[in-house]
C-alpha positions in Angstrom: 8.5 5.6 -18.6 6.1 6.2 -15.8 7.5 7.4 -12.7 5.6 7.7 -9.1 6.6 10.0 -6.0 4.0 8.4 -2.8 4.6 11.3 -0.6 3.2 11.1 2.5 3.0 12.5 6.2 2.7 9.7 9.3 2.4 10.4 12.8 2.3 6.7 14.4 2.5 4.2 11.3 -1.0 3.9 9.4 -0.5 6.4 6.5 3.2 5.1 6.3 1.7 1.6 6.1 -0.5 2.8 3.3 2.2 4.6 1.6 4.1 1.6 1.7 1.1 -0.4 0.2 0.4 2.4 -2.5 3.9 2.2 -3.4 4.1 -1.5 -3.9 1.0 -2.0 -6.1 2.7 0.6 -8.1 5.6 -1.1 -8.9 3.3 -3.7 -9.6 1.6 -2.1 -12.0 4.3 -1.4 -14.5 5.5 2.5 -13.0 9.4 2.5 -14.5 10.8 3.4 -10.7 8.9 4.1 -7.7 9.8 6.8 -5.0 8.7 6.7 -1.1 9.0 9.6 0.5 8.3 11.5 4.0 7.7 15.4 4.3 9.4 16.7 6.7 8.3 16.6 10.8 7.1 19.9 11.7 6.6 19.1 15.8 8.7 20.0 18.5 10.7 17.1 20.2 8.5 17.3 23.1 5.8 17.0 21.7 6.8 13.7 19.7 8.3 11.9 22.3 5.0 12.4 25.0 3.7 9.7 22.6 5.6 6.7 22.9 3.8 5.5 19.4 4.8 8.5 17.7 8.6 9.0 18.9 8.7 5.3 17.8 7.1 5.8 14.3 10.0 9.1 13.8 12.5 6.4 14.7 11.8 3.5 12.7 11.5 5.7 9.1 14.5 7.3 10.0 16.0 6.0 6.6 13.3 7.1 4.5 14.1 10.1 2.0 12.4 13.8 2.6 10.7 15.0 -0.4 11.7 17.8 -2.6 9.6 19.8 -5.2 11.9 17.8 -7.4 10.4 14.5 -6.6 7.0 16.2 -8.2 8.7 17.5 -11.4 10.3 14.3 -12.0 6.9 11.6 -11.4 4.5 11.2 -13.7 1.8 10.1 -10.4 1.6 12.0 -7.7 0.0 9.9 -4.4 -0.3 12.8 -1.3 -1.1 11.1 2.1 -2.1 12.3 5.1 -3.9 11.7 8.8 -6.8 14.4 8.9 -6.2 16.7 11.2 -9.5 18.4 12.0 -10.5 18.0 8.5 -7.7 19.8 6.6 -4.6 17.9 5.9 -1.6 17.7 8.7 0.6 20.7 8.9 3.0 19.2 7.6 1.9 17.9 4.5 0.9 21.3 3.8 3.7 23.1 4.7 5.6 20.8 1.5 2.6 21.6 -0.4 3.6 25.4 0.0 6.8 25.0 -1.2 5.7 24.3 -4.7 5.2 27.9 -6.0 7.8 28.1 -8.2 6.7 24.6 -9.8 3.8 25.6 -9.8 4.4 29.2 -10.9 6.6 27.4 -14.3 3.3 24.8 -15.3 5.6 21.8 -14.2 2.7 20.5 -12.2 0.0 20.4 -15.1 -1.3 17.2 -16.4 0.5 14.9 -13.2 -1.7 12.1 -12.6 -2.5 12.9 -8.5 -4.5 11.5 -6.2 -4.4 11.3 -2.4 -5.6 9.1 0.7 -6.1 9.2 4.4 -6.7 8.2 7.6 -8.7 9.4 10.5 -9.0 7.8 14.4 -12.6 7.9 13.7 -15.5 7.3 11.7 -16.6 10.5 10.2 -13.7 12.2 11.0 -13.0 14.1 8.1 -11.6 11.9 5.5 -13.6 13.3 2.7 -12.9 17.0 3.8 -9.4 16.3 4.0 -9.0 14.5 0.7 -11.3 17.3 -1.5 -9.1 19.8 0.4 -6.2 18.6 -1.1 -8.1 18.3 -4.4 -7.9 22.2 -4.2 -4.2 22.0 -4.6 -4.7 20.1 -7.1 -6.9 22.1 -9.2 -4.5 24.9 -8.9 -1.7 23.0 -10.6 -3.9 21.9 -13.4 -3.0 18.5 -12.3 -5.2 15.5 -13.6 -7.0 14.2 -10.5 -7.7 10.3 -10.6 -10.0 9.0 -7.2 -10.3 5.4 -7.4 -13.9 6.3 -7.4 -16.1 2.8 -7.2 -13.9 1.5 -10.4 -13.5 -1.7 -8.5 -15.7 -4.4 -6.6 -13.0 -3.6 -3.6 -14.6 0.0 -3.4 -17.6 -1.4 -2.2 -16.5 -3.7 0.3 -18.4 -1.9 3.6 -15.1 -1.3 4.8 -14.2 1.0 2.0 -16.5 2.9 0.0 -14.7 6.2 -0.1 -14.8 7.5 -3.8 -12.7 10.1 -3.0 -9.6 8.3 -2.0 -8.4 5.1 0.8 -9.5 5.8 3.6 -8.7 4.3 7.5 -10.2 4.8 10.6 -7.0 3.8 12.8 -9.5 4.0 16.4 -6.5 5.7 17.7 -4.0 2.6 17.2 -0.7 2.6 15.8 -0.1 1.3 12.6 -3.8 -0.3 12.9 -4.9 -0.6 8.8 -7.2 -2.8 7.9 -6.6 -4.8 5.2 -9.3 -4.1 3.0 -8.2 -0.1 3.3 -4.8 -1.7 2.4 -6.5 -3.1 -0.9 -8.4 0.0 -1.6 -4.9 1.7 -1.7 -3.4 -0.5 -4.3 -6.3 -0.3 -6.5 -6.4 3.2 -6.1 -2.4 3.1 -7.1 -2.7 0.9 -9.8 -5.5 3.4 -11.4 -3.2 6.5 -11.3 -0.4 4.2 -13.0 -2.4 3.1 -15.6 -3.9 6.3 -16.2 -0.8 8.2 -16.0 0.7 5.0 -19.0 -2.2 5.8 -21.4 -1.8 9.6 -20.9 2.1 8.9 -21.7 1.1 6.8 -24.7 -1.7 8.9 -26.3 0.6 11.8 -26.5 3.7 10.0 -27.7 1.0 9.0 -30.9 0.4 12.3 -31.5 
């Protein structure tokens, strides 16, 4: 079995959308069950609801299922994403991020399959410092790190073109992803599945 947590952080819709996207290319690609999951919102009520995109964005995934460090003990892919927020990840994200020390602290994070995307309100604005920020965590849980790299004809669409991870440039829209940054994100999916199946598969031969 392959299982996938897409864990993500979405102020106004375009990492959600991306999530979503990441999510269903997994299933796609064979993963045994799929997870989608929010962190939790770190901002003040006030603060949300000065932004008419945002307080609607915190309404409409109302449903959708906080994650836990148990979500990243139980998948086999780990998919982090986040808006940049002055070239780090959001708060928020990070703030989950810190909760895994005692994962962490036991080795149940080494040899995940992980790998992370973003999105920015503009161009050069920090999507690669973001995502090799989070490639930090990473190392630190001896996690396996799969970027989708330019393994596919769709990474070098002028659109795309980030090795590192999907990226989108929103332009300070709502839930505005193009949809070659869409397709970037399932290909980018379906990698870490299939990685994450072979890994599964050479060590049950062993």
């Amino acid at each position: 079995m392959t299982n996938v947590a897409v864990i993500h952080y979405s102020s106004t819709g375009n990492i959600h959308t991306m999530a979503k996207a990441a999510a269903q290319a997994a299933e796609k690609a064979g993963a045994d069950e799929v997870r989608l999951l929010k962190v939790a919102e770190l901002a003040p009520a006030a603060a949300i609801e000065s932004n008419p995109a945002w307080a609607e964005h915190v309404a409409a995934t109302a449903d959708i299922a906080e994650a836990a460090p148990a979500d990243l003990e139980w998948a086999d892919v780990i998919l982090l994403g986040t808006p940049t927020r002055f070239g780090l990840p959001a708060a928020q994200l990070k703030q989950f991020i810190d909760t895994t020390g005692g994962l962490w602290a036991q080795c149940k994070l080494v040899n995940k399959v992980v790998s992370s995307f973003t999105s920015t309100s503009a161009t050069h604005g920090g999507q690669e410092s973001t995502l090799l920020a989070l490639n930090n965590t990473f190392y630190h849980w001896g996690s396996i790190i799969v970027p989708p790299g330019f393994a596919d004809p769709i990474q070098f669409d002028p659109a795309n073109g980030n090795p590192y991870g999907a990226s989108s440039i929103s332009g300070n829209s709502p839930d505005n992803v193009a949809e070659a940054n869409l397709a970037a994100v399932e290909f980018q999916a379906r990698r870490a599945v299939e990685i994450a199946s072979a890994l599964r598969r050479g060590r049950a031969s062993v």
